[in-house]
N, C-alpha and C positions, 0 to 999 in steps of 0.2 A: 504494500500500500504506500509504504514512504518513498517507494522510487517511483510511482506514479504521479502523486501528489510534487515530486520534486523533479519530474520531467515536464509538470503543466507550468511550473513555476507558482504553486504556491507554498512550498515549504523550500528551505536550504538544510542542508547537512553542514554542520560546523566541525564534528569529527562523529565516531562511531556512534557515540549513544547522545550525542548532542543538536537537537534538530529547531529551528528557529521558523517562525511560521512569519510568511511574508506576504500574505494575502491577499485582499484585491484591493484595488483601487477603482473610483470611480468609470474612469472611461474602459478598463480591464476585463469587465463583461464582454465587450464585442470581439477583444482579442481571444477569449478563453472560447466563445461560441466558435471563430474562428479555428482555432488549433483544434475544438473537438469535433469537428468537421471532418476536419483534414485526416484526422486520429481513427474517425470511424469508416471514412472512404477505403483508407490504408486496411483498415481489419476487412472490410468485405473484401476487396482484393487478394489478401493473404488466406484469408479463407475458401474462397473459390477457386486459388490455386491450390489449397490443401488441397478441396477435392478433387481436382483432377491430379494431382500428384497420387491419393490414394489410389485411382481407377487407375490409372497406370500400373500402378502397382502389383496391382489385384489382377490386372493383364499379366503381366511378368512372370506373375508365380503360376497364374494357370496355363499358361505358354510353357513354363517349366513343370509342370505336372504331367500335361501332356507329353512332353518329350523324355524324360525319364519312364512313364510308363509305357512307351514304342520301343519294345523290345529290337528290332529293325535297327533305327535308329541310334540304339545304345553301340552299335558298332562304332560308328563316328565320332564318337565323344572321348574326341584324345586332341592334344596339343603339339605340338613339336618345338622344340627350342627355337630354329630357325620362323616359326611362326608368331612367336613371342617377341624375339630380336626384332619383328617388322614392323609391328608396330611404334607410329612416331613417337605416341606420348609415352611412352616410357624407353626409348632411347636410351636414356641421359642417367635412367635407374637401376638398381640393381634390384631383380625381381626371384624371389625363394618359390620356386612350387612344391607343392604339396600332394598328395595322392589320396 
């Protein structure tokens, strides 16, 4: 609550357990209306991409469900060092596989 309170600007932190309330001021309403505006846009945005980040997700595992249980399939499920080394973004890293 104190780092909410102290992200809108009505409280300060002076050190750990010391907190200074700094309230509103007259004209401060339209600014606070303002920033909770802005505050709320932000959460629906961040929330609407939660859930499409879930639904991806919930793609991914059942995209990997399916292919672990395709017996067929489980032939091809190997790596090669040389296949690893090709990839760019890990170029530059040293990469430990696991079995």
């Amino acid at each position: 609550i104190t780092n909410v309170l102290e992200g809108i600007g009505l409280i300060e932190k002076k050190s750990k357990n010391n907190i200074q309330w700094k309230g509103t001021r007259p004209g401060d309403a339209h600014d606070l209306e303002a920033k909770l505006s802005v505050l709320r846009d932000g959460t629906r945005r961040a929330a609407s991409h939660e859930e499409w980040l879930d639904k991806a997700i919930e793609q991914m595992q059942t995209s990997l469900r399916e292919l672990s249980e395709d017996a067929e399939a489980g032939r091809h499920f190997y790596v090669t060092h040389d296949d690893i080394r090709a990839i760019p973004s890990l170029a530059a890293d040293t990469v430990i596989a696991i079995k």
